[in-house]
C-alpha positions in Angstrom: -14.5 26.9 9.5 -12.7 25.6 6.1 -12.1 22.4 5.4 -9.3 20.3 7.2 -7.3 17.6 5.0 -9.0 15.1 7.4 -12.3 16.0 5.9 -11.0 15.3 1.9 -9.5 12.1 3.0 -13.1 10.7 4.4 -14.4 12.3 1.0 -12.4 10.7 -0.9 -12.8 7.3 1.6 -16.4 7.5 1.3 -16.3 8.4 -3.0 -14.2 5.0 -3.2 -15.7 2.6 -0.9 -19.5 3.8 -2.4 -18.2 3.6 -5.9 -19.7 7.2 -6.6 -17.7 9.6 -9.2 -18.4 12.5 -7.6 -19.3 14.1 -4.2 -20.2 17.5 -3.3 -20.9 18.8 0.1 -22.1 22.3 0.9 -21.8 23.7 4.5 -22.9 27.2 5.1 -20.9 29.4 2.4 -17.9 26.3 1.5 -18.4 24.1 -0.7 -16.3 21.2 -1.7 -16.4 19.0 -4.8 -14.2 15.5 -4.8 -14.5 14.1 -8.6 -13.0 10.6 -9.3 -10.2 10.2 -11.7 -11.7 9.9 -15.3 -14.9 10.9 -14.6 -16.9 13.6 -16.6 -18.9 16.9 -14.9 -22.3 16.6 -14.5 -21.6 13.0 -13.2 -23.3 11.3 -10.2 -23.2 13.4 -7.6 -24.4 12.3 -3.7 -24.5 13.5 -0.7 -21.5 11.7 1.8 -23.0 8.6 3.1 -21.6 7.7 6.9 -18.8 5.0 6.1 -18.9 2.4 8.6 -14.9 2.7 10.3 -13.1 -0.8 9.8 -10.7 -1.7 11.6 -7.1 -1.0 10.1 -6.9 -3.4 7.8 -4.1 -4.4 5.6 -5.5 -4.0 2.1 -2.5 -5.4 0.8 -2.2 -8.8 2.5 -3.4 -12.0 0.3 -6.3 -13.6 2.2 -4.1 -17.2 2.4 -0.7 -16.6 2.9 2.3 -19.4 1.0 5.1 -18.5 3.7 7.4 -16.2 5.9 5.7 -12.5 5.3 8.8 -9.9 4.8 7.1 -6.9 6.9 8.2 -3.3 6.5 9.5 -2.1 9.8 8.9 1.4 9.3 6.4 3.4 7.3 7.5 4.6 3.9 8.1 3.7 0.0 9.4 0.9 -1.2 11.8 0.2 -3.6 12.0 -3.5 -5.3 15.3 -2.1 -6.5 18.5 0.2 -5.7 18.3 2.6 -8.4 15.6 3.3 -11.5 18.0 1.5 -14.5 18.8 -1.1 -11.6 17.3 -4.8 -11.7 15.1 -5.3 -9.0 16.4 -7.3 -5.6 14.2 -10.3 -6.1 11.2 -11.4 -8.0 8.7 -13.8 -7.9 10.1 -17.4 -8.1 13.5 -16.1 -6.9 16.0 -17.9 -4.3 17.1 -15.8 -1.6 19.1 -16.5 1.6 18.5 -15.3 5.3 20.0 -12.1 5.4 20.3 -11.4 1.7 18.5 -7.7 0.8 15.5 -7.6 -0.6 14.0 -4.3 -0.9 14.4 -0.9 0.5 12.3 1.6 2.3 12.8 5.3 2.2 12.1 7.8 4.8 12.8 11.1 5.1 15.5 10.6 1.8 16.9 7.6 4.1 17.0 4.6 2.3 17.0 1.5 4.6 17.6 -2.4 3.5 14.8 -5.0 4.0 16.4 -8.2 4.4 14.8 -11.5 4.1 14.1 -13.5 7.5 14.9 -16.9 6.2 16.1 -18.8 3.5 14.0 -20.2 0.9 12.3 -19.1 -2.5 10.2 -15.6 -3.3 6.4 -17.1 -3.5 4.5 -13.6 -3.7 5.1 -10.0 -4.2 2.4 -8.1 -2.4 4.0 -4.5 -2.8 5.0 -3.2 -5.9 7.9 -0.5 -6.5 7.5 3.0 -5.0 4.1 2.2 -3.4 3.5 3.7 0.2 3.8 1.3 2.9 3.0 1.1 6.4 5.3 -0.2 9.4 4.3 -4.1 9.9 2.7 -4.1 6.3 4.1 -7.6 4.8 5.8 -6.4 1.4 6.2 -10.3 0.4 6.4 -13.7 1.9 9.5 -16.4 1.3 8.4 -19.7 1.3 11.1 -21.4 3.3 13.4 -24.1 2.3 12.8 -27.3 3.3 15.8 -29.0 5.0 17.3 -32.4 4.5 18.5 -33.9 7.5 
């Protein structure tokens, strides 16, 4: 039975998560050999060691929060701006209002706008340009004007 791209992914999980360079698992007559980027032959080589499944974690997310997370509805790439010679949409530090675009997100050679959900000023980037994202993955967070009554 060869091997399914299911199986590379958990190699290449389980060669990341145990800091190896290199794995190599033999199974009757196929063999398969997952080498990290950058690293020489002959390097360490281990047998795949059961990786403990986490629950789906947002690598991504900042561990305290300043604000409104922008979320991507939809899985796909992001874009911090409309074309390659184009300035980006926002940046870190910049005012946006409600409404105002963002970001995009392309799937399938759609391009859809991110807008931002309130008002206020751009306190963290957490994606960067053309980086795969999942739906509900927060992209940035707006830290919201404060209003003066």
């Amino acid at each position: 039975m060869p091997y399914e791209d299911d199986d590379v992914r958990w190699l290449l999980e389980a060669l990341e998560q145990q800091g190896l360079e290199e794995i190599e698992v033999d199974t009757g007559d196929l063999r398969i050999r997952v080498r990290a980027p950058g690293a020489t032959a002959g390097g360490q080589v281990a047998a795949p060691q059961p990786v403990p499944q986490q629950p789906a974690a947002q690598p991504k997310q900042p561990a305290a929060p300043s604000g409104v997370p922008v979320v991507a509805p939809m899985a796909g790439i992001f874009y911090q701006q409309p074309s390659p010679e184009d300035d980006p949409f926002v940046e870190e530090g910049d005012h946006v209002e409600a409404g105002d675009v963002v970001g995009l997100i392309e799937v399938m050679k759609l391009f859809n706008e991110i807008t931002a959900p309130v008002s206020g000023v751009v306190s963290r980037m957490v994606v960067e340009s053309e980086e795969r994202v999942e739906a509900d993955e927060p992209l940035m967070y707006i830290q919201p004007a404060s209003r003066e009554e």
